[in-house]
N, CA, C and O atoms as a GROMACS GRO file, in nm:
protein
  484
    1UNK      N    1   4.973   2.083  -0.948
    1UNK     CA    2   4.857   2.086  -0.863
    1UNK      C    3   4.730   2.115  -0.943
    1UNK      O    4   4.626   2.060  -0.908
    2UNK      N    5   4.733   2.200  -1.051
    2UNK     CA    6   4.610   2.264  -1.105
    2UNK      C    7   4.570   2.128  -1.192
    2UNK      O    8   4.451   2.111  -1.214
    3UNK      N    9   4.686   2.013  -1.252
    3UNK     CA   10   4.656   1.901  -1.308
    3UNK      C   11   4.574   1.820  -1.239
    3UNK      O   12   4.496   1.756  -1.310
    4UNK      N   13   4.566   1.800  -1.098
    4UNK     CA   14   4.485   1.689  -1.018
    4UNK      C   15   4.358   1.738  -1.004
    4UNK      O   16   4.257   1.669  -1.022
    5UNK      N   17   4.358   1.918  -0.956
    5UNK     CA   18   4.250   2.003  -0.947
    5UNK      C   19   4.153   2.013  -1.069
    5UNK      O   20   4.032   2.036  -1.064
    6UNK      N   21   4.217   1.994  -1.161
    6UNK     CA   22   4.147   2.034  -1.296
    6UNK      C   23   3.993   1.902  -1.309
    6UNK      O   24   3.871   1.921  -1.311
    7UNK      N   25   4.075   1.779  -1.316
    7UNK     CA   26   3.980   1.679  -1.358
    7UNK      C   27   3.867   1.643  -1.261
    7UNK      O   28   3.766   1.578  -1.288
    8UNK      N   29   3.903   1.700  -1.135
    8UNK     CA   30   3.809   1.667  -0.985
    8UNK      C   31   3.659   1.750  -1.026
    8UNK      O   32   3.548   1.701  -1.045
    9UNK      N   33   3.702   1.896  -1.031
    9UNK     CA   34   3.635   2.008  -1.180
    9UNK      C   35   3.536   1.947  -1.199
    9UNK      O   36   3.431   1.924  -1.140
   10UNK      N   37   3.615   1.906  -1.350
   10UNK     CA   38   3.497   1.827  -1.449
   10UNK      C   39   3.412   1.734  -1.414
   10UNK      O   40   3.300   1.721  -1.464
   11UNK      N   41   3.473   1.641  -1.298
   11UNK     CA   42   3.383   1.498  -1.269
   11UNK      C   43   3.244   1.635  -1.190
   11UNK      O   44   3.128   1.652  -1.226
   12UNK      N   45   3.312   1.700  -1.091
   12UNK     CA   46   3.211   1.733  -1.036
   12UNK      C   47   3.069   1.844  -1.086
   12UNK      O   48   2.964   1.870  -1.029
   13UNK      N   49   3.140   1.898  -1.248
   13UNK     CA   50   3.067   1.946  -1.309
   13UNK      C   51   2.969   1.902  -1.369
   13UNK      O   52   2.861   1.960  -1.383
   14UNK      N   53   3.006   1.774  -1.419
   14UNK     CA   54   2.966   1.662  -1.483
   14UNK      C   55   2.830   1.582  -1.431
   14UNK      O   56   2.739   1.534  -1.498
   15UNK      N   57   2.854   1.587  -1.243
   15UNK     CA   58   2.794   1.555  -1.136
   15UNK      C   59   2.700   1.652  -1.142
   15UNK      O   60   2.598   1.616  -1.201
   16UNK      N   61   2.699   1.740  -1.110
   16UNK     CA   62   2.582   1.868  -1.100
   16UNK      C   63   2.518   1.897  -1.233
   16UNK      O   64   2.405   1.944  -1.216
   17UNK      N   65   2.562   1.882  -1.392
   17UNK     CA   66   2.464   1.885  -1.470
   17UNK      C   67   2.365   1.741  -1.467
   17UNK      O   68   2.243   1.744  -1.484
   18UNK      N   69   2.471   1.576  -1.435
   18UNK     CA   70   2.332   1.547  -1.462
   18UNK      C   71   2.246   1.487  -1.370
   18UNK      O   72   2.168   1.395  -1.395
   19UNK      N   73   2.272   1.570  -1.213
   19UNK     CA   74   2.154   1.584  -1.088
   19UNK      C   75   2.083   1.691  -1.153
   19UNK      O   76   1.982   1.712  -1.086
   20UNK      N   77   2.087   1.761  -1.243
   20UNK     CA   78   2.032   1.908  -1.290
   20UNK      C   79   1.918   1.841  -1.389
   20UNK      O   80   1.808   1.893  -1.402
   21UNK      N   81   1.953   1.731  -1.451
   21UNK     CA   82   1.915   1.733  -1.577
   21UNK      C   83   1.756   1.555  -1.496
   21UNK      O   84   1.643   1.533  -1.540
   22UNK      N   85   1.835   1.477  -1.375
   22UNK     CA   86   1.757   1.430  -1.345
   22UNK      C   87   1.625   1.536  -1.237
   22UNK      O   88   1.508   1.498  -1.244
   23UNK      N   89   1.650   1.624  -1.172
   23UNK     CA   90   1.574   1.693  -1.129
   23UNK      C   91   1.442   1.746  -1.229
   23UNK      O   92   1.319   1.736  -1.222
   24UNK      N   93   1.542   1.812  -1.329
   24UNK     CA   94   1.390   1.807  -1.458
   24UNK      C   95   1.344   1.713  -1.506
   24UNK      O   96   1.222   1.715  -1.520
   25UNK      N   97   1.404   1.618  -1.541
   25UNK     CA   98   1.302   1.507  -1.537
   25UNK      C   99   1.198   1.462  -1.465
   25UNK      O  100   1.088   1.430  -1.512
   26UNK      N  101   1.245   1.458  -1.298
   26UNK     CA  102   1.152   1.432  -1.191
   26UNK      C  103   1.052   1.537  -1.213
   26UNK      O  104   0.950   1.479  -1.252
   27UNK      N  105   1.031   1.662  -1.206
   27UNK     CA  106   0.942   1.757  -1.226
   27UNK      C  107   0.888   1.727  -1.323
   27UNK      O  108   0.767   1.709  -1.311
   28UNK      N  109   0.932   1.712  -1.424
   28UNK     CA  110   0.838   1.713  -1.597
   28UNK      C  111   0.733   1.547  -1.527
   28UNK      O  112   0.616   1.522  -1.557
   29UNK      N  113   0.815   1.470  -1.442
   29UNK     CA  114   0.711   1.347  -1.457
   29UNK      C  115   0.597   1.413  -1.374
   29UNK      O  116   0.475   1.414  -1.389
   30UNK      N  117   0.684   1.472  -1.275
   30UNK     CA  118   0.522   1.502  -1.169
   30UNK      C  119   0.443   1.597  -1.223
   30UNK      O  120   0.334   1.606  -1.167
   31UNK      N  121   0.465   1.690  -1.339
   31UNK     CA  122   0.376   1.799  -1.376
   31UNK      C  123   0.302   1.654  -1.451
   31UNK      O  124   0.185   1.624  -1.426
   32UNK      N  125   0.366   1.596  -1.521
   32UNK     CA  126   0.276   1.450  -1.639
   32UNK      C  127   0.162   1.389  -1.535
   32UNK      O  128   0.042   1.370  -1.558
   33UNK      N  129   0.223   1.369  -1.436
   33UNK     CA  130   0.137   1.289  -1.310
   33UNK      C  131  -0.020   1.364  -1.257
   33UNK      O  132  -0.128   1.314  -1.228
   34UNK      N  133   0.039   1.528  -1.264
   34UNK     CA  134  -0.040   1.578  -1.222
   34UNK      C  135  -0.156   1.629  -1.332
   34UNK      O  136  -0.272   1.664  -1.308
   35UNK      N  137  -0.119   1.626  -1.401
   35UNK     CA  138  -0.231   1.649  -1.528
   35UNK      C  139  -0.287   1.531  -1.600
   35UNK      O  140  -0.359   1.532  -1.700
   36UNK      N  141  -0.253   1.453  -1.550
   36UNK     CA  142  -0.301   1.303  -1.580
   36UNK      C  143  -0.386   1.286  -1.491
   36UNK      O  144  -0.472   1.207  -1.530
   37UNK      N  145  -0.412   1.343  -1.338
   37UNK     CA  146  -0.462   1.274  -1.213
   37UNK      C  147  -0.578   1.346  -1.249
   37UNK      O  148  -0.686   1.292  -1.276
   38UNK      N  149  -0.548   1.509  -1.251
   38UNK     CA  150  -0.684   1.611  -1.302
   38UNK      C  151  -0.751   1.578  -1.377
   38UNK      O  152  -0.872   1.588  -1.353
   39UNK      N  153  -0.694   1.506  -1.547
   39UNK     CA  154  -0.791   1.460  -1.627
   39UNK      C  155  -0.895   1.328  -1.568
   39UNK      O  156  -1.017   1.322  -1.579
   40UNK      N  157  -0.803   1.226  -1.503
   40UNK     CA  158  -0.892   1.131  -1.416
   40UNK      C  159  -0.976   1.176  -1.365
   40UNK      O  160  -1.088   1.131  -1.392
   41UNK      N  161  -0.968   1.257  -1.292
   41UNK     CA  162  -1.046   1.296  -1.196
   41UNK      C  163  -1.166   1.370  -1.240
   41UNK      O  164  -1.273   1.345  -1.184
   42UNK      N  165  -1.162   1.446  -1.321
   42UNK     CA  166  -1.301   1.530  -1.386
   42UNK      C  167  -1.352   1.481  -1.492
   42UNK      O  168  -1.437   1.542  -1.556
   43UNK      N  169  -1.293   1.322  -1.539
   43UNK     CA  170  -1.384   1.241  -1.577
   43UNK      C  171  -1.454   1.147  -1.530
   43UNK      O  172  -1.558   1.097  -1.572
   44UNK      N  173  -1.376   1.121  -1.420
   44UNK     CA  174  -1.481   1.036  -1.315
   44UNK      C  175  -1.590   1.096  -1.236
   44UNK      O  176  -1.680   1.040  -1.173
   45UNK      N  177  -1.561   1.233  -1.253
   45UNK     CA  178  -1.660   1.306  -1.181
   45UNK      C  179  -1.789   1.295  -1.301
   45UNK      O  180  -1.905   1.257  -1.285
   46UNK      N  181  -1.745   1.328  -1.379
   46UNK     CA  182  -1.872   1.277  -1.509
   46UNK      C  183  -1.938   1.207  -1.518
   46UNK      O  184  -2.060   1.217  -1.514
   47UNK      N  185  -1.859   1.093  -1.536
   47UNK     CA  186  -1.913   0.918  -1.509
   47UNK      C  187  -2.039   0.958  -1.413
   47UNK      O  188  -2.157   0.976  -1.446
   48UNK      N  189  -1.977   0.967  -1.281
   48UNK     CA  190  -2.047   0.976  -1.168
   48UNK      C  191  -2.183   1.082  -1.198
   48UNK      O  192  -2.297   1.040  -1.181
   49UNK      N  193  -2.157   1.223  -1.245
   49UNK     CA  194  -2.312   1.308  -1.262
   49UNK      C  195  -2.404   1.206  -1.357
   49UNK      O  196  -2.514   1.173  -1.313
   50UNK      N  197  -2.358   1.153  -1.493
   50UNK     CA  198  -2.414   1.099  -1.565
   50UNK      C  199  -2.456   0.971  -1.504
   50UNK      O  200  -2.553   0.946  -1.575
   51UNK      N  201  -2.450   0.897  -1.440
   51UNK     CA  202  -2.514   0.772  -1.332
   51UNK      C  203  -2.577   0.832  -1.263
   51UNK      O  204  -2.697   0.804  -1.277
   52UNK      N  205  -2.559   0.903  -1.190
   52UNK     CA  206  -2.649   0.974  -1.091
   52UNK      C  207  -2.791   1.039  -1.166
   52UNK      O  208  -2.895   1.058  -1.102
   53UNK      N  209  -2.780   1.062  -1.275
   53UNK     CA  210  -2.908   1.111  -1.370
   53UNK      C  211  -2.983   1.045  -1.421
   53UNK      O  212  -3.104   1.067  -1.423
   54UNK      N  213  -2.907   0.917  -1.493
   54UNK     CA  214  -2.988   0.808  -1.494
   54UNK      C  215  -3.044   0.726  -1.418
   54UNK      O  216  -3.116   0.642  -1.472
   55UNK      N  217  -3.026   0.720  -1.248
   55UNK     CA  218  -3.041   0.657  -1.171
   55UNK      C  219  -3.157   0.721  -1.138
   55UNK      O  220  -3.260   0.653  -1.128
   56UNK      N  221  -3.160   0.844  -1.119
   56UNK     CA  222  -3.272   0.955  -1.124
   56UNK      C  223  -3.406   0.916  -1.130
   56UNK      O  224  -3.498   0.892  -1.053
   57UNK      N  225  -3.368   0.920  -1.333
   57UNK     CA  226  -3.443   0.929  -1.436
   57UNK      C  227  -3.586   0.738  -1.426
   57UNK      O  228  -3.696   0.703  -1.470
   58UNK      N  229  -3.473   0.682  -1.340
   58UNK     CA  230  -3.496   0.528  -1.375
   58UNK      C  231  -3.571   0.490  -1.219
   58UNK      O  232  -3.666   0.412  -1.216
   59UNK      N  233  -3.523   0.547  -1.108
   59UNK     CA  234  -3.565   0.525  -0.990
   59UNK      C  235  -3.654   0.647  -0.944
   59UNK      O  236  -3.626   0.766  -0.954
   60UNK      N  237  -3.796   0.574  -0.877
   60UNK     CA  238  -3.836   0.708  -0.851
   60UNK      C  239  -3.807   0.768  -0.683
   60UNK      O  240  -3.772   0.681  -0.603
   61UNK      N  241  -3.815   0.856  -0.652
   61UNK     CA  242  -3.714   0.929  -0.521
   61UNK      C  243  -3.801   0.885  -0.400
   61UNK      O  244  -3.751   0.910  -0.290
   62UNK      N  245  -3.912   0.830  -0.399
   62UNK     CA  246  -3.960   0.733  -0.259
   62UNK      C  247  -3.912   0.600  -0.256
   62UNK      O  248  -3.897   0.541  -0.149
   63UNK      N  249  -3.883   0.542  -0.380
   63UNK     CA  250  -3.840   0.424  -0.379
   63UNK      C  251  -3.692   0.442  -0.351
   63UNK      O  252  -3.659   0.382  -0.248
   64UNK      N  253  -3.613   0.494  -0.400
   64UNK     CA  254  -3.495   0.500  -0.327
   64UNK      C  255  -3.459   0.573  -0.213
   64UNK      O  256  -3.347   0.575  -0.163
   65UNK      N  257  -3.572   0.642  -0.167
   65UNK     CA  258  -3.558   0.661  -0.019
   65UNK      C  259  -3.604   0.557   0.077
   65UNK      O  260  -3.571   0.593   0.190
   66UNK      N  261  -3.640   0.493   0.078
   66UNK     CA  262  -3.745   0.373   0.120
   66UNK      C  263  -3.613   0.248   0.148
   66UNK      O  264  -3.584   0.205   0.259
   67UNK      N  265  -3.546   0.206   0.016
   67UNK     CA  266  -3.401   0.151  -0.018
   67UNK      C  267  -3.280   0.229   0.089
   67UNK      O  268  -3.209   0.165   0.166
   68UNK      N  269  -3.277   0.335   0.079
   68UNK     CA  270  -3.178   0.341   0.147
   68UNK      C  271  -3.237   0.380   0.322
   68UNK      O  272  -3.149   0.437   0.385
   69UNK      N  273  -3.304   0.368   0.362
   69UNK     CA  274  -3.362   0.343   0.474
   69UNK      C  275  -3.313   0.164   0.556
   69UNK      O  276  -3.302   0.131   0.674
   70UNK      N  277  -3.301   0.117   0.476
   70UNK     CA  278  -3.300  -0.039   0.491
   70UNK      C  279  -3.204  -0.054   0.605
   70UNK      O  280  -3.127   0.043   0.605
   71UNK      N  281  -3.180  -0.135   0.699
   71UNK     CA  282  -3.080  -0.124   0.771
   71UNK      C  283  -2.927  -0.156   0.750
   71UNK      O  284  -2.828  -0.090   0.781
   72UNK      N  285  -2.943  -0.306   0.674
   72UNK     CA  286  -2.833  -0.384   0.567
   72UNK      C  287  -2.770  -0.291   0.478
   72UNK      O  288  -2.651  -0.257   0.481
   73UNK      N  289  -2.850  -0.257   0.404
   73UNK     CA  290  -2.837  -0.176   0.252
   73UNK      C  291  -2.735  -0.023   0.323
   73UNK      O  292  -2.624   0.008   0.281
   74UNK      N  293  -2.804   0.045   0.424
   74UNK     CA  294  -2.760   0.154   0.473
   74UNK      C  295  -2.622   0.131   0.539
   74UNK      O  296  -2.540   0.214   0.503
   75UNK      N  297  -2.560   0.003   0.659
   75UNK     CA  298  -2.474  -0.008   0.674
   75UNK      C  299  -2.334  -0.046   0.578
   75UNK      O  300  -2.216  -0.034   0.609
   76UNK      N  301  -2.384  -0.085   0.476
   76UNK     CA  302  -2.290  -0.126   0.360
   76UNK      C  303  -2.258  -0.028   0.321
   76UNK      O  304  -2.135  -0.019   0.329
   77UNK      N  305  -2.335   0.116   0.253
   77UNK     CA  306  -2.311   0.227   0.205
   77UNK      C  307  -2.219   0.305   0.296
   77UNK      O  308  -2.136   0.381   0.247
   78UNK      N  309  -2.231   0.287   0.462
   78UNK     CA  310  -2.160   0.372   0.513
   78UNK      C  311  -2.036   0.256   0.520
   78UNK      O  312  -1.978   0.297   0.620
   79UNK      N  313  -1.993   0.188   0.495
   79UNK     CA  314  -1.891   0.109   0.453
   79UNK      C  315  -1.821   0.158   0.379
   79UNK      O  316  -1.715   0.217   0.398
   80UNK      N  317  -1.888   0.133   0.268
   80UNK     CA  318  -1.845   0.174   0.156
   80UNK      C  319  -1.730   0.298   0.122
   80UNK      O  320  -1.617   0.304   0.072
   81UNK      N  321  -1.864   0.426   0.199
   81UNK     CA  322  -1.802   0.546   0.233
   81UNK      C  323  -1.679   0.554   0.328
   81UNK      O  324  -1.592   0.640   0.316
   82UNK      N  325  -1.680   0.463   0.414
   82UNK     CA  326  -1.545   0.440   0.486
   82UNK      C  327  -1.435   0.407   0.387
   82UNK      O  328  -1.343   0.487   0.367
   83UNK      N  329  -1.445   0.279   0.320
   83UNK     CA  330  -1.390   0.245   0.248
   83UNK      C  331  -1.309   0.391   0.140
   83UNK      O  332  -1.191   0.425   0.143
   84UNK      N  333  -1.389   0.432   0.079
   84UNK     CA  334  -1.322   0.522  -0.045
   84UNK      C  335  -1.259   0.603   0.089
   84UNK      O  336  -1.138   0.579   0.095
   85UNK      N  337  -1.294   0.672   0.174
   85UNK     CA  338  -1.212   0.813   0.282
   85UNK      C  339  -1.119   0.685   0.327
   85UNK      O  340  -1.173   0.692   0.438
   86UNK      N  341  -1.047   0.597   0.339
   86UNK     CA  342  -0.914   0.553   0.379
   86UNK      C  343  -0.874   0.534   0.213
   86UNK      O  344  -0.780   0.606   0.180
   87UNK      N  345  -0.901   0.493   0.161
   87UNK     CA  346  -0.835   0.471  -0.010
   87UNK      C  347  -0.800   0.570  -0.064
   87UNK      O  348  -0.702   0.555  -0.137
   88UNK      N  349  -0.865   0.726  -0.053
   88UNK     CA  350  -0.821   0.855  -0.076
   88UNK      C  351  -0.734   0.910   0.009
   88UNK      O  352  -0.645   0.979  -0.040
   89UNK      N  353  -0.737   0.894   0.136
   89UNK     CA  354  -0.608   0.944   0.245
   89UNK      C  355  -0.518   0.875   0.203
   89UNK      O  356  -0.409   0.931   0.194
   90UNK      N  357  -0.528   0.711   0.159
   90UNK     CA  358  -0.414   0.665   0.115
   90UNK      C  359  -0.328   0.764   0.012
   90UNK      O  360  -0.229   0.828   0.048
   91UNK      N  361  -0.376   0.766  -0.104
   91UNK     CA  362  -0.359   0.808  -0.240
   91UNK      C  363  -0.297   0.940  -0.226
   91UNK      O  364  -0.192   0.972  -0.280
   92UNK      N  365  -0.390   1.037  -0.127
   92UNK     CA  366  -0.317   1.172  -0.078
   92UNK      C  367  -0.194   1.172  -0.050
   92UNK      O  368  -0.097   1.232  -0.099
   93UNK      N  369  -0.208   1.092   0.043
   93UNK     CA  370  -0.048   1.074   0.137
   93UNK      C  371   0.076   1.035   0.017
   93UNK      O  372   0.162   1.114  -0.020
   94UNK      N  373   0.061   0.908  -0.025
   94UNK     CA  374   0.123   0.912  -0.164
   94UNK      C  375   0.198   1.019  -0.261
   94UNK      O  376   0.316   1.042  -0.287
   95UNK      N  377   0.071   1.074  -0.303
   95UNK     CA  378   0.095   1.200  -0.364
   95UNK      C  379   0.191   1.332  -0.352
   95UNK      O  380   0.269   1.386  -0.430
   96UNK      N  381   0.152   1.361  -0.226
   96UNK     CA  382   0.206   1.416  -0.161
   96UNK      C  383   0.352   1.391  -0.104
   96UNK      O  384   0.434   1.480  -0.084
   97UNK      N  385   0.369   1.285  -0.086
   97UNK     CA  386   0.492   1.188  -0.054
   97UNK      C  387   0.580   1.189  -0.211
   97UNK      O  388   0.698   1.227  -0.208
   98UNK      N  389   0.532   1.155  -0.319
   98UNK     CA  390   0.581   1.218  -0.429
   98UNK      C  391   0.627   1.329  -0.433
   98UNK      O  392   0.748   1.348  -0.447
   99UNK      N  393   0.516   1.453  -0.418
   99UNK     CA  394   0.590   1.560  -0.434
   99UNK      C  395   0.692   1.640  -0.358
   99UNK      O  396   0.762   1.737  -0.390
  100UNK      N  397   0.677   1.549  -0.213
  100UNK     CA  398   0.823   1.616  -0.148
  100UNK      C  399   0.904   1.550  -0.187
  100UNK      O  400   1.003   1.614  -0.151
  101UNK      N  401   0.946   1.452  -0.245
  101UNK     CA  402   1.057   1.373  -0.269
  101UNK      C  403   1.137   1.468  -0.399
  101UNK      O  404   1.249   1.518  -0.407
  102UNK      N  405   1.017   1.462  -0.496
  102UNK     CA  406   1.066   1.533  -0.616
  102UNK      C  407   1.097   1.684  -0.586
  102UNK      O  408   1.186   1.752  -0.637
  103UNK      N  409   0.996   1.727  -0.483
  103UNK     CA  410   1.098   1.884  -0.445
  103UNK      C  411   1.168   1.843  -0.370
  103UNK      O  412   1.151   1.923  -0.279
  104UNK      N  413   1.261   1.753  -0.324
  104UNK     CA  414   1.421   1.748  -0.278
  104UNK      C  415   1.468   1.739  -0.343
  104UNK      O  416   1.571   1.805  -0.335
  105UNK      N  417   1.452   1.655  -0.473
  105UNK     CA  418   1.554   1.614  -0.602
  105UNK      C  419   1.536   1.750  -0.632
  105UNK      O  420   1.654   1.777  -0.657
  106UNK      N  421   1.463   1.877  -0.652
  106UNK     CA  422   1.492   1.995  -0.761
  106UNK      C  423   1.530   2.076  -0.691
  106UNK      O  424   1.575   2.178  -0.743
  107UNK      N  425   1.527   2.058  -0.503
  107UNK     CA  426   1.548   2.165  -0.416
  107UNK      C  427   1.469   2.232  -0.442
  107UNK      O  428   1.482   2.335  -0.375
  108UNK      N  429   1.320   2.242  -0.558
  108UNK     CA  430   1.222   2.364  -0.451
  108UNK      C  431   1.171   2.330  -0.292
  108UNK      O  432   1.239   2.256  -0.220
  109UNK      N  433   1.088   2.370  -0.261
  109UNK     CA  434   0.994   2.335  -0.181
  109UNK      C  435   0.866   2.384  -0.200
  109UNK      O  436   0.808   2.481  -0.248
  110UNK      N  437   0.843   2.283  -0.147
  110UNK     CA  438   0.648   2.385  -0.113
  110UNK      C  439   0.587   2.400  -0.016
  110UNK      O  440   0.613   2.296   0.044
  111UNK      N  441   0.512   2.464   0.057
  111UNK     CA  442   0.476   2.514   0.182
  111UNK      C  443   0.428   2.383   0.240
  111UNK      O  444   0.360   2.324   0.157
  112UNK      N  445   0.438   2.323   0.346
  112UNK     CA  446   0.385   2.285   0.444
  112UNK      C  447   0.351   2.349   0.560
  112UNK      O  448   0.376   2.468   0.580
  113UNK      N  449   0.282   2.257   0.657
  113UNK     CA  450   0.218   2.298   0.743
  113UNK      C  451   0.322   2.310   0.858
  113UNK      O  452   0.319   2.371   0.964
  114UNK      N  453   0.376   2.262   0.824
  114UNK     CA  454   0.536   2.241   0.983
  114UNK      C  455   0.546   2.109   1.030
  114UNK      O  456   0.615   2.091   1.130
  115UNK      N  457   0.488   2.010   0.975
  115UNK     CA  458   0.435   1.876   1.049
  115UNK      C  459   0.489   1.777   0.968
  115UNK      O  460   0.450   1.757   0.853
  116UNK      N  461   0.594   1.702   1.035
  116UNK     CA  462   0.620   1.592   0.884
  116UNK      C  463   0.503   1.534   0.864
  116UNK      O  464   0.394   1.522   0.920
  117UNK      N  465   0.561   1.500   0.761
  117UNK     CA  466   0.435   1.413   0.636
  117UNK      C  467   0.410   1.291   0.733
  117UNK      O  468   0.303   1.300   0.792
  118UNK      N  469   0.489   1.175   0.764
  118UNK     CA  470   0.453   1.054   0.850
  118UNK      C  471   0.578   1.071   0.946
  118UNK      O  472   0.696   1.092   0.919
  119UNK      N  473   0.513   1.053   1.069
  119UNK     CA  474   0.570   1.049   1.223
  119UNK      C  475   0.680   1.000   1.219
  119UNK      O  476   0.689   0.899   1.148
  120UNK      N  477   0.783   1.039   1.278
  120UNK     CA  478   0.933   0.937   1.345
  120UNK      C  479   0.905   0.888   1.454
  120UNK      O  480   0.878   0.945   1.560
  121UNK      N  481   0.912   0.773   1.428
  121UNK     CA  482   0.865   0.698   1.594
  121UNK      C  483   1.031   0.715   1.679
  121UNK      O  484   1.046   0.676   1.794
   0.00000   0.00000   0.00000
């Protein structure tokens, strides 16, 4: 009996190091993911101060108030702004959708709010 018992053992030891060993992986990618997104991100925020200074420097502040007064010009911008707030909820959701997945593969968790992530219809 301990002969049949023995090898079931190993497969299943075998099994749990390398769910062990893909779980760190999944984490090491999402810590990579996440320090990749931060560096994006506080360089685009740069980009962005540095345009915004030269735009400044180059436009004077009645004339681009005057411009964005326009009716055309003004509805496009709030477009626009629509546009990026669904492209970022996208990206959130994503993200986030990542990281619960990868805290199931490692069995942490992380706090939520109590609310699944997307609805069960």
């Amino acid at each position: 009996m301990s002969k049949t018992h023995q090898p079931v053992t190993g497969i299943q030891t075998g099994v749990d190091d390398v769910a062990r060993s893909l779980g760190s992986l999944a984490e090491s990618s999402l810590h990579l993911a996440e320090t990749t997104a931060e560096v994006m991100e506080r360089e685009l925020a740069l980009v962005i101060r540095l345009s915004q200074r030269v735009r400044d420097q180059v436009l004077s502040a009645d004339l681009l108030a005057s411009a964005r007064e326009q009716p055309i010009p003004a509805r496009f911008r709030q477009d626009a702004h629509d546009i990026v707030d669904l492209v970022a909820d996208i990206g959130a959701v994503l993200f986030q959708s990542s990281i619960n997945f990868i805290d199931g593969l490692t069995g942490t968790t992380t706090p939520t709010s109590g609310e699944p992530l997307i609805p069960v219809l």
